[in-house]
C-alpha positions as a Markdown table, in Angstrom:
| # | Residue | x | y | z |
|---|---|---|---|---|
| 1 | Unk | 125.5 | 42.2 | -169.4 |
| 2 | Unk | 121.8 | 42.5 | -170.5 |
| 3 | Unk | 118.9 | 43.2 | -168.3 |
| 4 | Unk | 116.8 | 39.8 | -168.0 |
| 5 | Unk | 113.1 | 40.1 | -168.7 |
| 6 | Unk | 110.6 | 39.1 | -166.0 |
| 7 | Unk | 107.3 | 37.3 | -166.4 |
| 8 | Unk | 104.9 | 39.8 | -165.5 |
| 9 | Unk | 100.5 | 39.7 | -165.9 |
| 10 | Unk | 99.0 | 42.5 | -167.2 |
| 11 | Unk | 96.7 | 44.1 | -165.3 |
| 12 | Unk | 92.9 | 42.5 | -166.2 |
| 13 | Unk | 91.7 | 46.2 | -165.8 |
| 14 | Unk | 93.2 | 46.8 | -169.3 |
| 15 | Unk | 92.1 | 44.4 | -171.4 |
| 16 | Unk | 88.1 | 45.0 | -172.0 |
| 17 | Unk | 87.5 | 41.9 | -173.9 |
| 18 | Unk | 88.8 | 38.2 | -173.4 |
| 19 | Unk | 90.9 | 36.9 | -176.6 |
| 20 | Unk | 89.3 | 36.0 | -179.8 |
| 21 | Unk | 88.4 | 32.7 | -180.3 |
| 22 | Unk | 90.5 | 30.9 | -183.4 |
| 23 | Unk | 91.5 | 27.9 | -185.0 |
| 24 | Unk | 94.6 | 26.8 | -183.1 |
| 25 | Unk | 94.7 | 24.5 | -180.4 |
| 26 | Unk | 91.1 | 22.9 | -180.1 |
| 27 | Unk | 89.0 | 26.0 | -180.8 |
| 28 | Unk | 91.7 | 28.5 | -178.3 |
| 29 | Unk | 94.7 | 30.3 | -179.4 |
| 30 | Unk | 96.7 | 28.2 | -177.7 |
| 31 | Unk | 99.9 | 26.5 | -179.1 |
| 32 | Unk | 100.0 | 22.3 | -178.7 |
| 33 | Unk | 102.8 | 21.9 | -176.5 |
| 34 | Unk | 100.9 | 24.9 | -173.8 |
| 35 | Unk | 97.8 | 22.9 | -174.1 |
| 36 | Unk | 99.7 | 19.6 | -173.6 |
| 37 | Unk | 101.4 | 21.0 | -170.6 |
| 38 | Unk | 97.9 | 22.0 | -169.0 |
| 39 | Unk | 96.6 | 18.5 | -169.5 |
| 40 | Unk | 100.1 | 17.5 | -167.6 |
| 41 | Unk | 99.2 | 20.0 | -164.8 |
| 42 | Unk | 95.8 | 18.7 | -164.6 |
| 43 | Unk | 97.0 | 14.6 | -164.3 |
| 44 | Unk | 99.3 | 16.1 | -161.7 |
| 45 | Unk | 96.6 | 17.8 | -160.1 |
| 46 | Unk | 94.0 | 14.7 | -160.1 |
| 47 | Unk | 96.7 | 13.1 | -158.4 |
| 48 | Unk | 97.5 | 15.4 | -155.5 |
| 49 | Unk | 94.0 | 16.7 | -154.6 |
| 50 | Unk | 92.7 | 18.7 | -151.4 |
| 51 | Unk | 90.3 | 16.7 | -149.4 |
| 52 | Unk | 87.2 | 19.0 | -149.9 |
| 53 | Unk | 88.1 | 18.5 | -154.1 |
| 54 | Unk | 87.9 | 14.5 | -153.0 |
| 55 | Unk | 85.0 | 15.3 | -150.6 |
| 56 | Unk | 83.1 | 16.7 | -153.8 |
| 57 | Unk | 84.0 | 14.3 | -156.4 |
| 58 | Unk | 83.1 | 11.2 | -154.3 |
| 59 | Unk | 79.6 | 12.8 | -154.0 |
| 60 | Unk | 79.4 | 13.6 | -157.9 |
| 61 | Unk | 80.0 | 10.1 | -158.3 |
| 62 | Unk | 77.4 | 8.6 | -156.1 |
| 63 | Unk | 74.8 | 11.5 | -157.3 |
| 64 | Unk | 72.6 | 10.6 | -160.4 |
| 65 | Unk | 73.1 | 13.9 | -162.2 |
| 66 | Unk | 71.3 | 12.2 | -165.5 |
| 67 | Unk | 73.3 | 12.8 | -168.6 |
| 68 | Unk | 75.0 | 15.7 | -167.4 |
| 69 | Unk | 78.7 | 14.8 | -166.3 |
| 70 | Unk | 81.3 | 16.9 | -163.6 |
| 71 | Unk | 84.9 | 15.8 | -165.4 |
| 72 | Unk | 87.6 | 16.5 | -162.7 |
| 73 | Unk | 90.5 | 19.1 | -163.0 |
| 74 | Unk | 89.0 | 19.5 | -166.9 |
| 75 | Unk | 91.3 | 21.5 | -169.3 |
| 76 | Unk | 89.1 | 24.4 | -170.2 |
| 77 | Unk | 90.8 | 26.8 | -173.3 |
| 78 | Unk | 93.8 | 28.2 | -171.3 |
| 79 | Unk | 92.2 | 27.4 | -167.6 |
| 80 | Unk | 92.2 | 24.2 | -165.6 |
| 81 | Unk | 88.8 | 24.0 | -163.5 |
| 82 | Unk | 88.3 | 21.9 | -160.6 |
| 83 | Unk | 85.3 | 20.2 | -162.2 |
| 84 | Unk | 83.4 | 21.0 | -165.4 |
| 85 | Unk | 79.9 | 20.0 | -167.2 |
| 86 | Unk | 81.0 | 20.3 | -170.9 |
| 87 | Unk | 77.0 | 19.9 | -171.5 |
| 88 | Unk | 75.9 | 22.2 | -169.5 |
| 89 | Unk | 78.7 | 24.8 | -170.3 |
| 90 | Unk | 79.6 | 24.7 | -166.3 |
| 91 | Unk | 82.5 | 25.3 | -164.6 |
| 92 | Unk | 83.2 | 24.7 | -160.8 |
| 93 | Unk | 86.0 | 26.2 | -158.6 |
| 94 | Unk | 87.0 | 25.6 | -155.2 |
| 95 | Unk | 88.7 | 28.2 | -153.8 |
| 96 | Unk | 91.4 | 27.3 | -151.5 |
| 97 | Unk | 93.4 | 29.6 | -149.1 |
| 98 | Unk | 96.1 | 31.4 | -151.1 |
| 99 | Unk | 95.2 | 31.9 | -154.7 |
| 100 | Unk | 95.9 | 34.3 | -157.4 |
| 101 | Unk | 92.6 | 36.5 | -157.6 |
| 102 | Unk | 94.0 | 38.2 | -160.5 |
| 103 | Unk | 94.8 | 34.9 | -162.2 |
| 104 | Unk | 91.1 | 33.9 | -160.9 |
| 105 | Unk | 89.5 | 37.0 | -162.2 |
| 106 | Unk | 90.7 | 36.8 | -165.9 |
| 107 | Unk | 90.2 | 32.9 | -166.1 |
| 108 | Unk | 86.6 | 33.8 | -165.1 |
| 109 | Unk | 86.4 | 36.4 | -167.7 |
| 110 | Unk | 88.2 | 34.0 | -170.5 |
| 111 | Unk | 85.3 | 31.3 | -169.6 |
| 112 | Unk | 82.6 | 33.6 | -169.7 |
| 113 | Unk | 83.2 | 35.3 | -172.4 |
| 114 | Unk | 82.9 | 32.0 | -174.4 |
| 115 | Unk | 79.4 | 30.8 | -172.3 |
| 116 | Unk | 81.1 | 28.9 | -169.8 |
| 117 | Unk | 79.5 | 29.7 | -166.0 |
| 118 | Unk | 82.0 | 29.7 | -163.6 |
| 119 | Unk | 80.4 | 29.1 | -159.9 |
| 120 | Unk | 83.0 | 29.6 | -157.1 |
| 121 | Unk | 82.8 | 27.0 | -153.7 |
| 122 | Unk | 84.9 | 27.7 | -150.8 |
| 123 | Unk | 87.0 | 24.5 | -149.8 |
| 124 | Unk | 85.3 | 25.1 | -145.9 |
| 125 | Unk | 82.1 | 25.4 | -147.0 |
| 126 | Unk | 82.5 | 21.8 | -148.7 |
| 127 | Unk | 83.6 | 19.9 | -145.9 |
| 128 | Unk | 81.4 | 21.5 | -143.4 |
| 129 | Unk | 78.0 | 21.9 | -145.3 |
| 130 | Unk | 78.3 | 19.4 | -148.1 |
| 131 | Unk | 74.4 | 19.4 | -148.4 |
| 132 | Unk | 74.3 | 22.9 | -148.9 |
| 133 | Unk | 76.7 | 22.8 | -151.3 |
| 134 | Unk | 75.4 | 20.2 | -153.0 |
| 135 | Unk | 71.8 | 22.3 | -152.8 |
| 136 | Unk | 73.5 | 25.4 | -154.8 |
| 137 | Unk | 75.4 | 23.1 | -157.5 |
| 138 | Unk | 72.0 | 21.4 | -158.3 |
| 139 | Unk | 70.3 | 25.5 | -158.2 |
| 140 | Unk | 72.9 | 26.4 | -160.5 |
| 141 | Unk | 72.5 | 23.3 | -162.8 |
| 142 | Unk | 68.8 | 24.2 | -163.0 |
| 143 | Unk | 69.5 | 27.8 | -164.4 |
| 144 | Unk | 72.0 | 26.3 | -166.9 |
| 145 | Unk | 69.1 | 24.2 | -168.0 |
| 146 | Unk | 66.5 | 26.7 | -168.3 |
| 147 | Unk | 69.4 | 29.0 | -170.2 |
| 148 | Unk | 70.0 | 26.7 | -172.6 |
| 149 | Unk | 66.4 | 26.0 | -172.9 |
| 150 | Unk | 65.8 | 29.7 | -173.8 |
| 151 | Unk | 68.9 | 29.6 | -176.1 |
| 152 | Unk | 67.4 | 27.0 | -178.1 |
| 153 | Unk | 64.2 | 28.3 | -178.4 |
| 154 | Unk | 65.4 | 31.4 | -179.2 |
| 155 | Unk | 67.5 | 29.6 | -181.8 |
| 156 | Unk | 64.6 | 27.9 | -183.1 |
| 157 | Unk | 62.3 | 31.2 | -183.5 |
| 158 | Unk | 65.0 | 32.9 | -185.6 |
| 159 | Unk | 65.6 | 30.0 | -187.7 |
| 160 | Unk | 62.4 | 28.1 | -188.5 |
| 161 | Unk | 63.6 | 26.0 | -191.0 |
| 162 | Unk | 66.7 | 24.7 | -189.3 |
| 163 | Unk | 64.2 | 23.7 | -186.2 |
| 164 | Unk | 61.8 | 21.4 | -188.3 |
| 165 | Unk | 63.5 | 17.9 | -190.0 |
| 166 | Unk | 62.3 | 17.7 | -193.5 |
| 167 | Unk | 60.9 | 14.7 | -193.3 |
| 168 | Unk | 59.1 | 12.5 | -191.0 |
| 169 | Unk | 58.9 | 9.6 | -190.0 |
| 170 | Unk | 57.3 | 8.1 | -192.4 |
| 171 | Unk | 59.2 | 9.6 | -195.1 |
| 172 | Unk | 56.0 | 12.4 | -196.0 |
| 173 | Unk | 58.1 | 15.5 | -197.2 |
| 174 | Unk | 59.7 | 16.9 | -200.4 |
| 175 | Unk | 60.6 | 14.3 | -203.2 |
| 176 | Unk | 63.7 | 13.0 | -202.2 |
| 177 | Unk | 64.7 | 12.6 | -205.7 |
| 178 | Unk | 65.2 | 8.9 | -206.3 |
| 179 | Unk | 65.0 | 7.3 | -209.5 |
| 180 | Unk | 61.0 | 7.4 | -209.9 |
| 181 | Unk | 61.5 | 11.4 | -210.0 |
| 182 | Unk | 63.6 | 12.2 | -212.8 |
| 183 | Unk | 60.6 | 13.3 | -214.5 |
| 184 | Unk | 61.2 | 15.7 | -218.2 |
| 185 | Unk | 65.6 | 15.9 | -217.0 |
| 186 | Unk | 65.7 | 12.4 | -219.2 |
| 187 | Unk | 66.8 | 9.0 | -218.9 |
| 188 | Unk | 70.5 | 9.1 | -218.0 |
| 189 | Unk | 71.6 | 5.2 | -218.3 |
């Protein structure tokens, strides 16, 4: 009889880099029936969730966060997240008694390496000090802000003329080449 294989994780130690982004499986290298099954775990997740995960979402949903959005148990590549702000690029984690750090670790490291900030709560600290909680998700929204503030401007420095539309308003720009500018190339009827 053969020796069965065992699932086994690698060590996160040994892999300096998190995996290449490609063109397979929304923007992950992730096969369509792995992704589907995530989006299953997730549904099963929303269903069956702890109370500081319902504690938290009930006050996302009163809270006026503007046009920024926290989906729940969002499918994120490979990683399901407790809540994510897909504008932002921000991913929140409760941390419940028990978990994988390893597993936790190298989900991190996936996110990041792709501009997703992952910011860790602990389940306790949500039911007890909700306000305080609520005081560092807003803190950590503001830096995501101002980082993608710099990002853009940084953007638009190194690439003047993808910053600046070419025409305004009022249409004052380059010719836009209509009938009335065909000029010496001929009459073409």
């Amino acid at each position: 009889m053969t020796e069965r294989k065992k699932l086994q994780l690698r060590d996160p130690s040994d892999a300096a880099e998190a995996p290449a982004i490609k063109k397979k499986g929304r923007g992950w290298e992730i096969s369509e029936k792995r992704l589907d099954n995530l989006h299953e775990q997730a549904r099963k997740m929303r269903r069956h969730a702890s109370e500081a995960h319902k504690a938290l979402a009930e006050r996302f949903s009163e809270a006026d966060l503007g046009r920024h959005t926290f989906k729940k148990f969002a499918v994120v590549g490979s990683a399901i997240v407790d809540f994510n702000c897909h504008t932002l690029g921000m991913a929140i984690v409760i941390d419940e008694e028990g978990e994988d750090e390893k597993l936790a670790r190298r989900r991190d490291k996936s996110l990041e390496s792709v501009g997703v900030k992952v910011m860790h709560l602990k389940a306790a600290d949500i039911l007890e000090n909700m306000d305080e909680v609520l005081a560092r998700i807003t803190a950590g929204m503001r830096l995501r802000i101002a980082d993608k503030g710099e990002a853009r401007r940084r953007h638009d420095a190194e690439n003047p003329r993808q910053s600046r539309p070419r025409y305004d308003r009022d249409g004052n720009g380059p010719p836009r080449g209509g009938r009335s500018d065909r000029g010496d190339r001929g009459d073409r009827r």
